[in-house]
C-alpha positions as a printed Julia matrix, in Angstrom:
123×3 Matrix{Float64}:
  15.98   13.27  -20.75
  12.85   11.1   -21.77
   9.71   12.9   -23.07
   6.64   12.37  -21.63
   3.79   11.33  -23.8
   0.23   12.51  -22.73
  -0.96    9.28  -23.62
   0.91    7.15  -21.04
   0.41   10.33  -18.49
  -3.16    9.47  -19.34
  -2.86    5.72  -19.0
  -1.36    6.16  -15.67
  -3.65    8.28  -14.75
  -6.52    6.03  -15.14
  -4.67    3.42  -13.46
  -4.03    5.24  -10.62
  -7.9     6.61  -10.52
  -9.4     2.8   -11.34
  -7.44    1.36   -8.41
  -8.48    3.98   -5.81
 -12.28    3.0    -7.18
 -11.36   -0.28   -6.77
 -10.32   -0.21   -2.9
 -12.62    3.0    -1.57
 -15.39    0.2    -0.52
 -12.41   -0.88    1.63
 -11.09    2.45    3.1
 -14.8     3.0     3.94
 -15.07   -0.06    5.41
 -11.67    0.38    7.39
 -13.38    3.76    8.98
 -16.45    2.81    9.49
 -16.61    0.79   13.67
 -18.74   -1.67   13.69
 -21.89   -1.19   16.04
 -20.75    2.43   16.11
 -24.15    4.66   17.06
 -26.46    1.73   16.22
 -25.78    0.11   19.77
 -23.93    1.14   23.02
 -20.87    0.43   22.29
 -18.04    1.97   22.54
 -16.93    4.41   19.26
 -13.29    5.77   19.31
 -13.76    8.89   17.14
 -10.63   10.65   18.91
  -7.54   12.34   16.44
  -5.3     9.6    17.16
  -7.64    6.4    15.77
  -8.12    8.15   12.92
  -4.64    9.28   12.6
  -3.84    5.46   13.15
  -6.47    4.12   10.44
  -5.42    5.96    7.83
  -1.94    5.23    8.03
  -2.42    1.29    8.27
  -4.71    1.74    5.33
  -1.54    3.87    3.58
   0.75    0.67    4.33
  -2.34   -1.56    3.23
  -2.0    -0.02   -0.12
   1.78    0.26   -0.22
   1.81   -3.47    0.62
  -0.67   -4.51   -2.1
   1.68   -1.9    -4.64
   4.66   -3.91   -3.9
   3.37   -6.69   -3.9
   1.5    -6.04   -7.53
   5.04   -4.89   -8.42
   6.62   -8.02   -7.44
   4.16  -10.38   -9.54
   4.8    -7.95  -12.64
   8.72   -8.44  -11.97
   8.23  -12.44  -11.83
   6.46  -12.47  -15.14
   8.44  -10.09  -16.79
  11.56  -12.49  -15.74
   9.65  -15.47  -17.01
   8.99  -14.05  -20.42
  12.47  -12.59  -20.76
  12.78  -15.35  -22.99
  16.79  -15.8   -22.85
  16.44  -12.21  -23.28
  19.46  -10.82  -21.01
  18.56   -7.08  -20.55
  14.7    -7.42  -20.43
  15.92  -10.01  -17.53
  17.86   -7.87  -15.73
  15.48   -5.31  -15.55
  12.75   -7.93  -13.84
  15.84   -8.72  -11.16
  15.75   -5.1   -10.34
  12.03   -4.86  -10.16
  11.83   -7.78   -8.27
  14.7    -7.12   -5.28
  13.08   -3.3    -5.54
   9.62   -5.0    -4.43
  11.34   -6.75   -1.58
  12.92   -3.92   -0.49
   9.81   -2.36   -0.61
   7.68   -5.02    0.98
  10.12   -5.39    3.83
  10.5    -1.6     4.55
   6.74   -1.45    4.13
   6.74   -4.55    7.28
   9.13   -2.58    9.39
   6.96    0.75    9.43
   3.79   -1.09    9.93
   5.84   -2.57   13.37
   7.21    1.18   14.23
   3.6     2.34   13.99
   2.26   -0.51   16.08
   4.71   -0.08   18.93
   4.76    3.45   18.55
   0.99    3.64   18.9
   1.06    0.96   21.53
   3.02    3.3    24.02
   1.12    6.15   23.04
  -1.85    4.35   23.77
  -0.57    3.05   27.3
   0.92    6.01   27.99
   4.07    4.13   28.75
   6.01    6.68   26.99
């Protein structure tokens, strides 16, 4: 079993906590209705909208993760350099990403039709 150093726990870390700075301006924005209060239009502030925001904003992120994760996999298999384990290892990060990118699709599509029904109340 590997050791953990606190160092890369701490690197992580302040990836994890500079990326969630980096997209809160657009998880605000994604809450936040347009016209909502300031005019008369209409504001859906029921359970199920927000419900529904916050996961397409979870598969938002998830999609820009895998994504990220398949760019680092391309350029890690680009500067394998002939280098046959470092290129394997950039093969599995990259089919990983697509795997993740097309699970991520599919449950963005579940939600949609899901919601869709519950919406209708075609259920």
């Amino acid at each position: 079993m590997k050791k953990i150093s606190i160092i890369k726990v701490a690197q992580v870390t302040g990836l994890v906590l500079s990326l969630s700075l980096a997209l809160a301006p657009m998880a605000y924005a994604a809450f936040v209705t347009p016209g909502c209060g300031s005019t008369n239009l209409p504001c859906e502030t029921n359970a199920s909208s927000l419900i529904l925001r916050v996961i397409n904003i979870a598969l938002e992120v998830a999609g820009l993760v895998a994504v990220l994760f398949l760019i680092i996999g391309g350029f890690r298999y680009i500067t394998s350099a002939g280098n046959e384990e470092t290129a394997e290892q950039a093969k599995k990060i990259i089919i990983n990403a697509i795997i993740g990118i097309v699970v991520i699709i599919l449950s963005f599509v579940i939600v949609r039709v899901i919601s869709n029904a519950l919406v209708n109340n075609n259920v």
